[in-house]
TORVOVO-294029 format. One record per residue (C-alpha): residue in three letters; x, y, z. Coordinates in steps of 0.1 Angstrom, whole numbers, padded with zeros to 4 digits, always signed. Example, Ala and Ser with C-alpha at 12.3 -4.5 7.8 and 13.67 -1.06 7.14 Angstrom:
% residues 2
ALA+0123-0045+0078 SER+0137-0011+0071 
This chain:
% residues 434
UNK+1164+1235+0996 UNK+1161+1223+1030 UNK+1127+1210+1045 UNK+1116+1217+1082 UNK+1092+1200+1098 UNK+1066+1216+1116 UNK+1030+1230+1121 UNK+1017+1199+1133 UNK+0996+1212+1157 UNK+1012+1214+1197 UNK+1042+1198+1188 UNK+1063+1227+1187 UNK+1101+1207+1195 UNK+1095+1199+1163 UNK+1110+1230+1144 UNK+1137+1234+1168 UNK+1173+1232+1167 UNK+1201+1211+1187 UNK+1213+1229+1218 UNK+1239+1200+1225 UNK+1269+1189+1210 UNK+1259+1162+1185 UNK+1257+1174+1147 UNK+1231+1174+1132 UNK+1221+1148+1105 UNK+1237+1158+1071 UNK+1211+1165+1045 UNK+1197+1138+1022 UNK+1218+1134+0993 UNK+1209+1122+0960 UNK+1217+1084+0955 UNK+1235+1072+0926 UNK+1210+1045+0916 UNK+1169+1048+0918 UNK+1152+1020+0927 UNK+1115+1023+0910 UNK+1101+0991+0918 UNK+1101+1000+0954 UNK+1077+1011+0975 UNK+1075+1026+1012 UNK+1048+1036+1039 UNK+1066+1060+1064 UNK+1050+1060+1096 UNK+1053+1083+1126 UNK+1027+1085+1153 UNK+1032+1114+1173 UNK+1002+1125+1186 UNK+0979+1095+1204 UNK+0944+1106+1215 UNK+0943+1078+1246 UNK+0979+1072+1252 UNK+1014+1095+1257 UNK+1024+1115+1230 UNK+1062+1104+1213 UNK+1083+1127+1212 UNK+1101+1133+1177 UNK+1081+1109+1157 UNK+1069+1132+1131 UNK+1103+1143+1128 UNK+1118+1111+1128 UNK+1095+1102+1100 UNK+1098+1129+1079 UNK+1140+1123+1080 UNK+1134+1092+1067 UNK+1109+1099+1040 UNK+1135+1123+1028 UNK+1163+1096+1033 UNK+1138+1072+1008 UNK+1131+1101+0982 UNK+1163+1115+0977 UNK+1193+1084+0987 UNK+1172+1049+0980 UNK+1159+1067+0950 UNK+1121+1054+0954 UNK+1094+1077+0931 UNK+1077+1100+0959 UNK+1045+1091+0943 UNK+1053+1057+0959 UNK+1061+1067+0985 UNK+1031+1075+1017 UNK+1039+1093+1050 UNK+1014+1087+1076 UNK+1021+1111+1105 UNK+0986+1130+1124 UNK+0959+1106+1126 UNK+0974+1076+1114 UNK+0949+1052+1128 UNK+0954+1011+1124 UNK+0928+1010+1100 UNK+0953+1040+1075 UNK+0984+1019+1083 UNK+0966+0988+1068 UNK+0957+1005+1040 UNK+0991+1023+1033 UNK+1008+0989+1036 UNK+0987+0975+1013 UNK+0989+0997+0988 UNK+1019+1001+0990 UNK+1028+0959+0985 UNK+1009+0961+0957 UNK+1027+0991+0943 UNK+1059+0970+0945 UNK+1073+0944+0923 UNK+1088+0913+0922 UNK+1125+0917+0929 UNK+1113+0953+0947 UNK+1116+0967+0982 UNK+1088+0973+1003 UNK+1098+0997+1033 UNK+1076+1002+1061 UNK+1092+1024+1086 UNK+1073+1033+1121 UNK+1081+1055+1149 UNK+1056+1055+1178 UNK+1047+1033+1206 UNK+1051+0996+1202 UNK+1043+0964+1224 UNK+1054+0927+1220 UNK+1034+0902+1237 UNK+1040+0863+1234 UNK+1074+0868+1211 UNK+1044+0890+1185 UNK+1055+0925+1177 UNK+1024+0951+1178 UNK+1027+0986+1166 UNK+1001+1011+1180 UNK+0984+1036+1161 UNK+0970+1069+1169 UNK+0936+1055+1179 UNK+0954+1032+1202 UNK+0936+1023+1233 UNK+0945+1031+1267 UNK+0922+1000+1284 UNK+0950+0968+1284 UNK+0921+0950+1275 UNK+0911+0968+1242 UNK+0948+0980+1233 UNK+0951+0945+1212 UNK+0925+0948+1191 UNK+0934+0981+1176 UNK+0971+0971+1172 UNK+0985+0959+1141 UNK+1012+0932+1143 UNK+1041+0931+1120 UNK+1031+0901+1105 UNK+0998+0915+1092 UNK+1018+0937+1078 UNK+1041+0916+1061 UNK+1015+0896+1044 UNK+1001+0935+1034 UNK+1033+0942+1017 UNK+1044+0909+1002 UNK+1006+0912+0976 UNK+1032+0925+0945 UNK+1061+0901+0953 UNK+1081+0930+0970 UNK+1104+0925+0999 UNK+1089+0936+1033 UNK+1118+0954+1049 UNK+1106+0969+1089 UNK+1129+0997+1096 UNK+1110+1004+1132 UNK+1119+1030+1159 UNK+1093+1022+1189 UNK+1112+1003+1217 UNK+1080+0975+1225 UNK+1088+0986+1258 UNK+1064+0992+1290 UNK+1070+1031+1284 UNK+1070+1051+1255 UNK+1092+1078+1241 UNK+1081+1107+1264 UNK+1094+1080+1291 UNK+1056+1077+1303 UNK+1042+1041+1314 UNK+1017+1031+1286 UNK+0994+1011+1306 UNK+1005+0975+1295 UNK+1029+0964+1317 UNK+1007+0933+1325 UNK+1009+0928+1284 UNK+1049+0931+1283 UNK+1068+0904+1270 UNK+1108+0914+1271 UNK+1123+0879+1254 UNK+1146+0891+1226 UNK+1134+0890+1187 UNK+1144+0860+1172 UNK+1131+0862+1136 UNK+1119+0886+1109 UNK+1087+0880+1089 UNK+1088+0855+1064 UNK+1108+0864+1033 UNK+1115+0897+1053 UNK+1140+0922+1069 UNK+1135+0936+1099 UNK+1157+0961+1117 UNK+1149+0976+1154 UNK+1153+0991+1186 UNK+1157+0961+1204 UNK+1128+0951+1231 UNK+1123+0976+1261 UNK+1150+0996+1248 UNK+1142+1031+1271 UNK+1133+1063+1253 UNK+1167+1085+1242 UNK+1169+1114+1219 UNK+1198+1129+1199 UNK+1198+1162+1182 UNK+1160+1162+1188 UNK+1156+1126+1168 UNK+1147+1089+1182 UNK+1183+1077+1190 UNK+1176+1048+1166 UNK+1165+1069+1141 UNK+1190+1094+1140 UNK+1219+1070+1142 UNK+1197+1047+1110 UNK+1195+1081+1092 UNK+1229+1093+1091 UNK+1245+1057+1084 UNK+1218+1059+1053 UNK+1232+1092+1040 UNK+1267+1079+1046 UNK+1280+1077+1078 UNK+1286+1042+1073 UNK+1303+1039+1041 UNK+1334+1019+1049 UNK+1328+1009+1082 UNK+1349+0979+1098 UNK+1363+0959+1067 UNK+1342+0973+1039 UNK+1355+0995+1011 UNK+1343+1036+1009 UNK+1331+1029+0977 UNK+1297+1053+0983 UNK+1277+1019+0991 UNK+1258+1011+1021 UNK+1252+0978+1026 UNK+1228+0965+1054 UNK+1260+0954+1072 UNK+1278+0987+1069 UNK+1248+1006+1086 UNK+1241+0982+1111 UNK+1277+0979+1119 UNK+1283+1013+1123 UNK+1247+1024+1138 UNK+1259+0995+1166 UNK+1290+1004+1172 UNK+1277+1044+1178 UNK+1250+1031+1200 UNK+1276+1014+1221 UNK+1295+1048+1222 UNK+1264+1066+1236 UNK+1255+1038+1264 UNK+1227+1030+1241 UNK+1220+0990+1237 UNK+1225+0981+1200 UNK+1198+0974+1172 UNK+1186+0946+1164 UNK+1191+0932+1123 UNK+1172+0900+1111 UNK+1162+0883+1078 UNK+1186+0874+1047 UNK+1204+0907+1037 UNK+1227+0889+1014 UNK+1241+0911+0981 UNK+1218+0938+0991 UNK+1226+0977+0990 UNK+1204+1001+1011 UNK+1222+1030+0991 UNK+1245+1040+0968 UNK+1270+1071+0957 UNK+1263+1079+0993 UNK+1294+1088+1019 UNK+1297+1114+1048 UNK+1326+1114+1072 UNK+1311+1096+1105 UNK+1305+1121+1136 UNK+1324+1121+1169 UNK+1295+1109+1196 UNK+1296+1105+1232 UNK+1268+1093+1260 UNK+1266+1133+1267 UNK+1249+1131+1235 UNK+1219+1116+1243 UNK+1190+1133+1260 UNK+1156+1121+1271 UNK+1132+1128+1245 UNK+1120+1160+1267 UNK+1147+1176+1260 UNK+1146+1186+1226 UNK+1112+1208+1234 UNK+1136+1230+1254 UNK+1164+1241+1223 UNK+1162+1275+1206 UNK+1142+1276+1172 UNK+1162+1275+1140 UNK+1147+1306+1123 UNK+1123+1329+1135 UNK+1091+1310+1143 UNK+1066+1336+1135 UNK+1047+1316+1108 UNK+1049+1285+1122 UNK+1032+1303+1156 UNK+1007+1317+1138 UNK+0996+1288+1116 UNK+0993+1269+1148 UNK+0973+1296+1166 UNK+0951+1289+1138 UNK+0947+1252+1142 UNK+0945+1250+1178 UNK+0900+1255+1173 UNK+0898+1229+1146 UNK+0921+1204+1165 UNK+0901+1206+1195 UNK+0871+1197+1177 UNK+0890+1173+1155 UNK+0899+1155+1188 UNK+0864+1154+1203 UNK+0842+1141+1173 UNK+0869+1118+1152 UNK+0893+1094+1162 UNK+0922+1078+1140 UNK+0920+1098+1112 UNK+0950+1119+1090 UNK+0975+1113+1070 UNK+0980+1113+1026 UNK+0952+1114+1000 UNK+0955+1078+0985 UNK+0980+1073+0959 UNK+0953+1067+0928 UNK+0939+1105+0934 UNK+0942+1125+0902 UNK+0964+1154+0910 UNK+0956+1195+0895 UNK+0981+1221+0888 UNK+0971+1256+0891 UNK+0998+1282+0888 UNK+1016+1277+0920 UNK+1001+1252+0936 UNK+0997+1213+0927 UNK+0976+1185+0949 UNK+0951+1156+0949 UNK+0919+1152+0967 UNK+0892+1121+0976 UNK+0867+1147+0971 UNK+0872+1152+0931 UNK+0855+1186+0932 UNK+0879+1200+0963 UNK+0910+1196+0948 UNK+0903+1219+0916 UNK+0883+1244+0938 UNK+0912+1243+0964 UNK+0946+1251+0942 UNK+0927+1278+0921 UNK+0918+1294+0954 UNK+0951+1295+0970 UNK+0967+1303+0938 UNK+0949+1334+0938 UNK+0950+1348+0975 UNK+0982+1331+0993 UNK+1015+1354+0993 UNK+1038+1363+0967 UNK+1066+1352+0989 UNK+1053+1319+0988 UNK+1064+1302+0952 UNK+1052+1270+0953 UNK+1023+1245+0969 UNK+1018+1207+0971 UNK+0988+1196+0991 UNK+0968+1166+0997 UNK+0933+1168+1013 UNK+0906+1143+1019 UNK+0870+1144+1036 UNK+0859+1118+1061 UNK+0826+1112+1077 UNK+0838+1103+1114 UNK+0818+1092+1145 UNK+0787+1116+1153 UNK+0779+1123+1114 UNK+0803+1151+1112 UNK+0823+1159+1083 UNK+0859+1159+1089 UNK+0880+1179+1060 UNK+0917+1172+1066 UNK+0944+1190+1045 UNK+0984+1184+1040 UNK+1007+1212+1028 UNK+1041+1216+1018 UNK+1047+1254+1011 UNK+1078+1264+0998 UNK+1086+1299+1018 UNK+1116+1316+1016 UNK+1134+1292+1003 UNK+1122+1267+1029 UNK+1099+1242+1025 UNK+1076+1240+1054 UNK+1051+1213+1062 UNK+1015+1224+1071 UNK+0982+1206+1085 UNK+0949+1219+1082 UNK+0923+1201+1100 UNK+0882+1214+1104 UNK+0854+1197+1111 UNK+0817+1207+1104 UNK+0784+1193+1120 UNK+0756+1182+1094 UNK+0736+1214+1105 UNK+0765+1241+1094 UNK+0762+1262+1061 UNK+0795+1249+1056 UNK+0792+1212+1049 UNK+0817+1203+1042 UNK+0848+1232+1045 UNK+0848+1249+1012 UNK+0881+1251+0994 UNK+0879+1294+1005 UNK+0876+1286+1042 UNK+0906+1264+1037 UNK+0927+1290+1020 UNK+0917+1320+1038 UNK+0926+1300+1074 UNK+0965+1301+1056 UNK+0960+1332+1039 UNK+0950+1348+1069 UNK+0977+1340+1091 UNK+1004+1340+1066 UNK+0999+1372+1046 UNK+1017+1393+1068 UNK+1040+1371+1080 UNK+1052+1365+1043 UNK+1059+1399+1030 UNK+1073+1414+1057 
């Protein structure tokens, strides 16, 4: 079953396909050993409210959540994806949640695709709630080393797998507004105790097959591109110096500068019963991130149009009333089953209401449901109900958000579990059975 990723809301590259000659990443396959004592937060900020979109983030992120799942083997309940919304104050929390999640002798992945800015040798990642003032952008960045400490509270292993560049522009190729704030000496060091592999500093924006280069190249050495590469045996492991080797060496081919790889990776596999043969690449490859906005869809976007259409109102209130918020229910929400459909909830009383609902009224040609959902109470005492779907359509799975927002006057405070289902129902019921 192959997931796309789409319906976040004006990001429509995102469920498009390649109209150059680079292949397109092969799909996750199952590793051969699970690792449960690892955890991951899986971050990609796509959508900033005061700075330049990037390009392919939500996609990037959503590769490598798969890439976790199915080929490290980690539980998906332990693992968190952080995509619309994902403020600093929801990264925070994801990482440390996820650190203590982990155990001793553990992994604790934090990957993050986004913007980025290193200032005085410190590495910042910038959340959606980023600030566009210089003065003001510091204080709602999170460094990596906040982080670390975040995801060492279990005795895991931080390990930073980061896509963001830390450069003066950002993925779309846009300045960000920090040049002043720049700093483009190389990384010396990973967090204490830590692994940390990157785009190196002021690396420019470059997409391939509609992926961060860095990503794409990470990805498909992960699912096996870079099983035997240079002296190493294709034995189905990846080892940290396989993929870094190989993601290097294919950078170099695309007149891409290499990534960067730091911290002890000694005896350590970042897959196993994993190969692929290794693509031919070339620099015509690579494309501005722009670019991938421009390629033909891969199947008929009519759903994914029309559940848009229907979150274009919400967003725009979303965006006026509530900053930084989005993203996974937290991990300790008790999850309901109702025919069909399966999903957690803050709100204890929405998750029931919700999967009976849309078990009843959504499509027959849709077989299966997972959603999470979670109410906030933003700036301007509003009521922010934000809701996650994966819908299983035709065979595809197809990634859905569902954002409203009511005002402390409305009858409908906060959105009921029917308003929620009839804004899918509505759009999708023809669309479904046709």
């Amino acid at each position: 079953m192959r997931r796309v990723a789409g319906l976040v809301p004006s990001v429509a590259f995102l469920a498009t396909t390649r109209a150059f000659s680079a292949p397109a990443l092969p799909e996750a396959p199952t590793g051969r050993d699970p690792h449960p004592s690892d955890a991951a937060v899986v971050i990609g900020v796509e959508d900033y409210f005061m700075l330049p979109d990037a390009p392919a983030a939500t996609a990037d992120a959503q590769a490598v959540r798969d890439t976790l799942v199915s080929t490290r083997g980690i539980p998906q309940d332990r693992v968190t994806l952080l995509t619309q919304g994902a403020s600093r104050e929801r990264i925070v929390a994801a990482a440390r949640a996820a650190g203590e999640l982990a155990s001793t002798g553990g992994t604790v992945w934090l990957y993050f695709a986004g913007h980025g800015v290193q200032t005085d040798g410190t590495l910042h990642l910038l959340g959606a709630d980023a600030q566009a003032d210089p003065a003001a952008l510091l204080s709602r960045a999170i460094t990596v080393d906040e982080l670390a400490r975040e995801l060492r509270k279990g005795g895991g292993r931080p390990m930073f797998w980061l896509d963001a560049g830390f450069g003066p522009n950002g993925r779309s190729g846009r300045p960000l507004g920090h040049e002043e704030l720049h700093d483009a000496s190389p990384v010396s060091a990973a967090p204490s105790g830590g692994i940390l592999w990157m785009t190196p500093t002021g690396a420019g924006p470059r997409a391939v097959d509609g992926h961060g280069a860095f990503t794409y190249l990470s990805v498909g050495a992960l699912r096996g591109w870079a099983d035997g590469h240079g002296a190493a045996p294709e034995d189905g492991t990846i080892t940290p110096e396989e993929a870094h080797g190989w993601a290097s060496e294919a950078a170099a081919r695309l007149d891409l500068t290499p990534p960067l790889l730091l911290g002890d990776t000694t005896a350590l596999a970042w897959a196993t019963g994993v190969t692929a043969d290794p693509p031919h690449l070339s620099a015509n490859d690579v494309r501005p991130p722009e670019a991938a906005g421009d390629q033909p869809t891969k199947r008929t976007p009519d759903v994914a149009q029309a559940a848009d259409d229907i979150l274009g109102d919400a967003r725009v209130s979303l965006r006026r009333m509530a900053v930084g918020l989005g993203g996974d229910a937290p991990l300790d929400a008790d999850e309901v089953q109702v025919g069909r459909v399966r999903g957690r909830s803050e709100d204890e009383g929405l998750a029931p209401a919700l999967a009976e609902h849309l078990d009843k009224t959504l499509p027959s040609g849709i077989t299966a449901v997972r959603f999470s959902a979670f109410t906030s109470r933003p700036p301007l005492s509003a009521r922010l109900v934000t809701v996650n779907l994966d819908v299983e359509l035709d065979g595809e799975v197809v990634a859905f958000l569902v954002e409203g927002v009511t005002l402390p006057t409305s009858p409908n405070w906060p959105m009921t579990a029917e308003q929620i289902g009839r804004m899918l129902h509505d759009q999708l019921a023809g669309e479904a059975t046709r």
